[in-house]
C-alpha positions in Angstrom: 0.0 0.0 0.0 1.3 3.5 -0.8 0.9 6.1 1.5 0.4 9.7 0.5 -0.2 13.1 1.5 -2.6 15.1 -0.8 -2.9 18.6 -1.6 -6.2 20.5 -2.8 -4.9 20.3 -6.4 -5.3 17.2 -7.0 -8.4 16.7 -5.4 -9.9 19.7 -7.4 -8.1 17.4 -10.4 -10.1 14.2 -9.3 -13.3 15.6 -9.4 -13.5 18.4 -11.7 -13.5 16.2 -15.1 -12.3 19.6 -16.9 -9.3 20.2 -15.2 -6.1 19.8 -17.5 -4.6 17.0 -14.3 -7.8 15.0 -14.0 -6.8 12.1 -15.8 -3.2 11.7 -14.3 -4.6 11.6 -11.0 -8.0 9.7 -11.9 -5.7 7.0 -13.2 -3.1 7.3 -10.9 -5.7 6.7 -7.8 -8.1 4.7 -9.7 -5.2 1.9 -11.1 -6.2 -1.2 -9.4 -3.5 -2.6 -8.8 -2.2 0.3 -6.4 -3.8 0.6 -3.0 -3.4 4.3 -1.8 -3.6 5.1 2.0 -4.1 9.1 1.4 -4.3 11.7 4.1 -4.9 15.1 3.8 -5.9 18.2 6.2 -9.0 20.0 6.5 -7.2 23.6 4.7 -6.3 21.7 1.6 -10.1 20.0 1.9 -11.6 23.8 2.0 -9.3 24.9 -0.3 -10.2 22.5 -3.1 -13.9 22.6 -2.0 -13.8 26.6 -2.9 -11.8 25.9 -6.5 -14.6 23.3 -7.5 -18.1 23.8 -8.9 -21.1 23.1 -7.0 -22.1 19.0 -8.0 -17.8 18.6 -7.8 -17.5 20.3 -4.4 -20.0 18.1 -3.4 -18.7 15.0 -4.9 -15.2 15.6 -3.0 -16.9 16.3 0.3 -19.5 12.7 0.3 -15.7 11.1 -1.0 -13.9 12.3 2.2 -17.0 11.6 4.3 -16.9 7.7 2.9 -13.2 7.7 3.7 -11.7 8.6 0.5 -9.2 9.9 2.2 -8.0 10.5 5.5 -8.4 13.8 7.4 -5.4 14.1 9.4 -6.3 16.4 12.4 -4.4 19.4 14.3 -4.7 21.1 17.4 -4.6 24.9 17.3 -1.1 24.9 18.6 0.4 23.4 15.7 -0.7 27.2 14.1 3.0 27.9 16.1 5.0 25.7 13.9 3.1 26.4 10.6 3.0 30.1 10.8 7.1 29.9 11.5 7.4 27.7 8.8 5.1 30.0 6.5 7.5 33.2 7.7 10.5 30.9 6.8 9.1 29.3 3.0 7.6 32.9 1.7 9.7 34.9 -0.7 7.3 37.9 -2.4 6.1 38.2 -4.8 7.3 35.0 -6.1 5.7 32.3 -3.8 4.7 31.8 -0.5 3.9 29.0 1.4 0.3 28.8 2.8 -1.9 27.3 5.3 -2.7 24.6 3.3 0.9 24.2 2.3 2.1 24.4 5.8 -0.8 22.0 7.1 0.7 19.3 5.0 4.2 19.9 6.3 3.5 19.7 9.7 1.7 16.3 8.4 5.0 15.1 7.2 6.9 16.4 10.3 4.5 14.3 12.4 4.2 11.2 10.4 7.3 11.0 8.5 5.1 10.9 4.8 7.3 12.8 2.5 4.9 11.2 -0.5 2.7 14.0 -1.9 -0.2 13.9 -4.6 0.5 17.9 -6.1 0.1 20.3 -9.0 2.7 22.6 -6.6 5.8 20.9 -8.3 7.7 24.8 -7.6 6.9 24.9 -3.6 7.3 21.2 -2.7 10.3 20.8 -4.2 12.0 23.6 -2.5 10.4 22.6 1.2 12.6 20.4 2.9 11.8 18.5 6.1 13.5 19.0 9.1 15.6 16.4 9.1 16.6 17.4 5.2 14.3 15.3 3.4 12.6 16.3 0.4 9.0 15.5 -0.8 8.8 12.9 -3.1 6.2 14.6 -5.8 3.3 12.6 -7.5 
């Protein structure tokens, strides 16, 4: 079983049939002979749920609800590390890293999951993990 972390790209990819990624990631997570164990955090869930259309946005949401995917939960003190690490990743005007960003770092920093499903190739590729990992992008 592979074990992911996934950003609100992809899920906006997955359920909005228009979007130029849908069918990477529709055949990446719908390949049957690949069991995926995603998680993901409730910024990146809102996030996506804002970028998709009305039937998609509630597509996404009944998916999460039947376990789709894993909503990996944080306490409002993990807002400490996250806005640190959004100080530290944001470089105007070019990028910045944001809540839903940081949510999933602090994800990887507390599971040790350095997979991500992402359109973001430009920020997860220059976040690195305490320890000096890198994300592994898919």
């Amino acid at each position: 079983m592979k074990v992911a972390l996934m950003d609100a790209g992809p899920l906006v990819a997955l359920f909005d049939r228009d979007d130029p990624h849908h069918a990477r990631y529709n055949g990446l997570l719908g390949d049957r002979t690949t069991a995926w164990r995603l998680y993901s955090t409730w910024p990146c869930i809102v996030e996506a749920s804002h970028l998709l259309g009305p039937v998609s946005r509630l597509e996404m949401l009944k998916w999460v609800g039947l376990g789709g995917l894993h909503v990996f939960p944080f306490d409002a003190t993990a807002l400490v590390d996250m806005t640190a690490w959004m100080l530290r990743y944001t470089q105007p005007p070019r990028s910045e890293m944001d809540l839903a960003d940081a949510s999933l770092y602090w994800v990887a920093c507390e599971t040790g999951v350095c997979n991500i499903l992402t359109i973001d190739v430009r920020d997860f590729t220059r976040y690195r993990l305490p320890d000096g990992r890198m994300f592994e992008l898919h």
